[in-house]
C-alpha positions as CSV (number, residue, x, y, z in Angstrom):
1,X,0.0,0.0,0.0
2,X,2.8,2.3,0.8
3,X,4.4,1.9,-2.7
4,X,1.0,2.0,-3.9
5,X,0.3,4.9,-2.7
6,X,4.0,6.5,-3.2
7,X,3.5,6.0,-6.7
8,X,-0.2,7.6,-6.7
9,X,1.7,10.9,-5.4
10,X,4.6,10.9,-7.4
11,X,2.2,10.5,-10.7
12,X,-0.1,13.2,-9.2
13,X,2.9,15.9,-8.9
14,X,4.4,14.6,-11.9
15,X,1.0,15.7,-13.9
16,X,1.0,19.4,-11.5
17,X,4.7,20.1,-13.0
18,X,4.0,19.2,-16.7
19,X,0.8,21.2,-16.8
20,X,2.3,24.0,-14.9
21,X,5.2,24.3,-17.7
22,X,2.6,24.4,-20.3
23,X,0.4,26.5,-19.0
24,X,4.0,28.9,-18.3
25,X,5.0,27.9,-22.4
26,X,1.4,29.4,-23.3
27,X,1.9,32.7,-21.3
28,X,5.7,33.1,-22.5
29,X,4.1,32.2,-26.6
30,X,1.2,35.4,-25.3
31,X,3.7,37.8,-24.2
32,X,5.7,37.3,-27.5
33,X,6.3,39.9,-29.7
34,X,6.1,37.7,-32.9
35,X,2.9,38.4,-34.6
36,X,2.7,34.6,-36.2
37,X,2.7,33.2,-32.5
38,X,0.3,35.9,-31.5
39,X,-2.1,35.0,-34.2
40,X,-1.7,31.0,-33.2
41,X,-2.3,32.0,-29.8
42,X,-5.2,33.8,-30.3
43,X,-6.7,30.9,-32.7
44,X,-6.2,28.3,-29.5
45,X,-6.6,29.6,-26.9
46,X,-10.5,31.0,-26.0
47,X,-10.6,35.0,-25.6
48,X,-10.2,36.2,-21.5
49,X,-14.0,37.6,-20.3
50,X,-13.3,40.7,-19.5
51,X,-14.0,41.2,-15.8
52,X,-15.3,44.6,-14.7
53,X,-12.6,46.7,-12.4
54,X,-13.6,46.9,-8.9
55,X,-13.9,50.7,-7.9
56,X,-12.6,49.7,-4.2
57,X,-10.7,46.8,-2.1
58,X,-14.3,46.2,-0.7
59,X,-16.0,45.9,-3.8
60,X,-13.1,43.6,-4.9
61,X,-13.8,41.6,-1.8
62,X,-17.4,41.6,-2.2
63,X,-17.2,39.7,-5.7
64,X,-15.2,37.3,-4.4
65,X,-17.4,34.9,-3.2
66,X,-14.9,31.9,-3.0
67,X,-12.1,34.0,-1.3
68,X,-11.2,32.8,1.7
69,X,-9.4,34.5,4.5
70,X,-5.5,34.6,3.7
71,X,-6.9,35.4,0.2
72,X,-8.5,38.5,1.0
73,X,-5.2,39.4,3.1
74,X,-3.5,38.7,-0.2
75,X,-5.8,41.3,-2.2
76,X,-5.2,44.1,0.3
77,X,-1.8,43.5,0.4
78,X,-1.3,43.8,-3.1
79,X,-3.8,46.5,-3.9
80,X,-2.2,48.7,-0.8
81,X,0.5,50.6,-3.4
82,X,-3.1,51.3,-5.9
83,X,-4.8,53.4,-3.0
84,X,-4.6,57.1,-3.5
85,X,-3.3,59.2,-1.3
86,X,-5.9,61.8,-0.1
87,X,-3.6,63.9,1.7
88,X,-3.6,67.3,0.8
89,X,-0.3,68.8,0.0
90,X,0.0,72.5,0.7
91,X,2.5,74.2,-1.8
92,X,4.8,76.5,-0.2
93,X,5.3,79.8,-2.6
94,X,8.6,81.8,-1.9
95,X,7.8,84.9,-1.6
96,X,9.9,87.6,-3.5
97,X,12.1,89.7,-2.1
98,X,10.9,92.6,0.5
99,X,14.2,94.5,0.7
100,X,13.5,98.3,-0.5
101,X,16.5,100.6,-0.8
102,X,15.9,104.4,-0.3
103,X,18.3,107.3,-1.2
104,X,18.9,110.1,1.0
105,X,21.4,112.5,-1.3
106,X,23.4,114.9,0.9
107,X,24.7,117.3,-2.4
108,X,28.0,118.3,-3.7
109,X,30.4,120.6,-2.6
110,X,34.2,121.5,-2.8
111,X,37.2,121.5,-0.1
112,X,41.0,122.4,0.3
113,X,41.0,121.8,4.1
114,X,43.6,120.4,5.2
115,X,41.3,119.0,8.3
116,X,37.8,117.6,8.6
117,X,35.8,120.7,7.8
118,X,32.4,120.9,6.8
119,X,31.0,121.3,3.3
120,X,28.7,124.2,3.2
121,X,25.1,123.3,3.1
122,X,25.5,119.3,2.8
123,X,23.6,118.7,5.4
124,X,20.1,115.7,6.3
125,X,18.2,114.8,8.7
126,X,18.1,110.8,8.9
127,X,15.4,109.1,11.1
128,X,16.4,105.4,11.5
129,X,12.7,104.9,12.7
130,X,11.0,105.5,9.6
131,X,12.4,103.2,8.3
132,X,11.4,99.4,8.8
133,X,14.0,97.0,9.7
134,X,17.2,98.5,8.3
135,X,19.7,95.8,7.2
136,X,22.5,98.1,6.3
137,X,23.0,101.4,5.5
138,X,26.1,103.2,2.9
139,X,28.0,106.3,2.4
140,X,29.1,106.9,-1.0
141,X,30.7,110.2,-2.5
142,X,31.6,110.6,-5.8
143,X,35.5,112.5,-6.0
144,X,37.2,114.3,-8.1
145,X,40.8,116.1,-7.6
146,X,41.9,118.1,-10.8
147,X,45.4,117.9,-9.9
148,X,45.6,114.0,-9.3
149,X,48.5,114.3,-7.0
150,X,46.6,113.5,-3.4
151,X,44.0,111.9,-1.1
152,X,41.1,113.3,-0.3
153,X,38.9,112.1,2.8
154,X,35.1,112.5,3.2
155,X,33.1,111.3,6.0
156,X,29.4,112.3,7.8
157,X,29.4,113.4,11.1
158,X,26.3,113.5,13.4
159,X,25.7,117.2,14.8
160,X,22.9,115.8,17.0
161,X,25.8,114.0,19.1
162,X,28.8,115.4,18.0
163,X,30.7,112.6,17.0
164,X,31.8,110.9,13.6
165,X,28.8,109.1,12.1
166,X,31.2,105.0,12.8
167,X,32.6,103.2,9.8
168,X,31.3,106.4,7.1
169,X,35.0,107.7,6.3
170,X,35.6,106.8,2.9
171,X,39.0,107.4,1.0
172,X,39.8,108.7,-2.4
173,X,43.3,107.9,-3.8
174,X,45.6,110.3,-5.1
175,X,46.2,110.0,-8.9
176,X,43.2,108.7,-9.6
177,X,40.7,109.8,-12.0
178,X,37.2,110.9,-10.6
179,X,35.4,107.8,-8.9
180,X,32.2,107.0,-7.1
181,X,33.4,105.7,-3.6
182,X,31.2,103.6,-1.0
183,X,31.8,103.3,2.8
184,X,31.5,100.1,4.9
185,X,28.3,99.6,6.5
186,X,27.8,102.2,9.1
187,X,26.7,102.7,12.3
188,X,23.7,104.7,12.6
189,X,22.5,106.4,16.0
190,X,18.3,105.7,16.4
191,X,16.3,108.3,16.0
192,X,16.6,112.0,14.6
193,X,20.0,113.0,13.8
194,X,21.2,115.9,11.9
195,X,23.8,114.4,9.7
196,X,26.8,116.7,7.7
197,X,29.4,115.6,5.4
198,X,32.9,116.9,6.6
199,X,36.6,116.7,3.6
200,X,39.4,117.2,4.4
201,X,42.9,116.9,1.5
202,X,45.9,115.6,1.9
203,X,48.4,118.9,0.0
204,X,45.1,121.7,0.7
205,X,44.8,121.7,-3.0
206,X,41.3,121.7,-4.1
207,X,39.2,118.7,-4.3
208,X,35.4,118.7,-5.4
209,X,32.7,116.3,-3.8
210,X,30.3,115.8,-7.1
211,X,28.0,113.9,-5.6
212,X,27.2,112.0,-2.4
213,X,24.4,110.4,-0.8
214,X,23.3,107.8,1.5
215,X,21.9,104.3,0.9
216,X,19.6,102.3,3.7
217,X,19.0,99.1,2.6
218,X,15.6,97.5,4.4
219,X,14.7,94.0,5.1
C-alpha cells in the first residue's frame, strides 16, 4: 500500500509540474512579440472575459465569493500601493524679495581743508525709525581732484551727538581719476539725527565732492 500509494503521489505531482510548464510555455508564446505566435495564440486559446474593475478593495472583496481569508489578506496587500493618497499637499510659494533701498542725497560741494571741515550746506536729517527694519545702511561720495597728485577724505558726522557718524569715512586715492566711492556699513545712531558731510585733502589743493548720498538698505 505504501508503494502504492507512493507512486499515486509521485504520478499526481508529476501531472501538476507538466501542466504548470505548459500553462508557463502558453503565457511566454502570449507575451511574445512575434505576430505569427500571436495569431496562433489567439486561434487556441478561448478569448479572457473581460471582468469589470472593482472601484474599491471592498468591492473587490465583495465579488469574491470563494475568497477565503489569507486570500483577502493577499488582495489588500497587493492592492495597498493602488490606494490614492488623499492627503492634501499645501505648496509653499517663496515669496519675492521685500528688501527696498531708499536714497537720502546729501549734495555736492568742494574743499581744500587740510582737516575735517564741513562742506557748506550738505547737510540731512536721517530718522532710522522710519524706516522698517534696516539691514544696512552706505556712504558713497563721488570725488574728483583736478590735480591727481593727493588723497582726499570724506566722511558724515552726526551734529545731534557730536561725533563721527562710525565706519562712514571713505578714502579717495591720489592720482586717480574721478570715482564714485562707498563706505562700509555704518553705524547709525536711532532716531533723529542731523547728519553733515565733513573733507578734508591731503596737500590743501582743491578737491570737489560731485556727488554723495546715503543708501539704507531695508529688510
Amino acid at each position: 500500500m505504501d508503494l502504492t500509494f507512493q507512486k499515486i503521489v509521485i504520478g499526481i505531482v508529476g501531472f501538476l509540474i507538466a501542466l504548470n510548464l505548459v500553462i508557463l510555455d502558453i503565457e511566454v508564446l502570449r507575451e511574445s512579440p512575434n505576430p505569427t505566435i500571436q495569431t496562433i495564440v489567439q486561434k487556441t486559446l478561448p478569448m479572457p472575459t473581460q471582468v469589470p474593475q472593482p472601484t474599491t478593495i471592498q468591492s473587490l472583496i465583495k465579488t469574491s465569493q470563494t475568497c477565503s481569508p489569507s486570500c483577502i489578506d493577499l488582495i489588500q496587500e497587493a492592492t495597498a500601493s493602488l490606494k490614492l493618497d488623499k492627503t492634501t499637499t499645501t505648496q509653499t510659494n517663496t515669496s519675492p524679495s521685500t528688501a527696498k533701498e531708499f536714497f537720502i542725497s546729501m549734495g555736492s560741494g568742494s574743499t581744500s581743508a587740510g582737516d575735517w571741515e564741513d562742506v557748506n550746506g550738505l547737510q540731512a536729517y536721517v530718522d532710522t525709525t522710519q524706516y522698517n527694519g534696516i539691514k544696512s545702511a552706505i556712504f558713497e561720495a563721488s570725488v574728483r581732484v583736478p590735480t591727481k597728485n593727493q588723497w582726499v577724505d570724506v566722511r558724515l558726522y552726526n551734529v545731534t551727538d557730536k561725533h563721527p557718524v562710525w565706519f562712514s569715512e571713505v578714502r579717495f586715492p591720489g592720482g586717480s581719476d574721478p570715482k564714485l566711492i562707498r563706505s562700509e556699513t555704518m553705524v547709525l545712531d536711532p532716531g533723529s539725527k542731523l547728519l553733515q558731510v565733513q573733507m578734508r585733502t591731503q596737500l590743501r589743493h582743491i578737491a570737489y565732492l560731485d556727488q554723495s548720498r546715503i543708501v539704507i538698505t531695508t529688510y
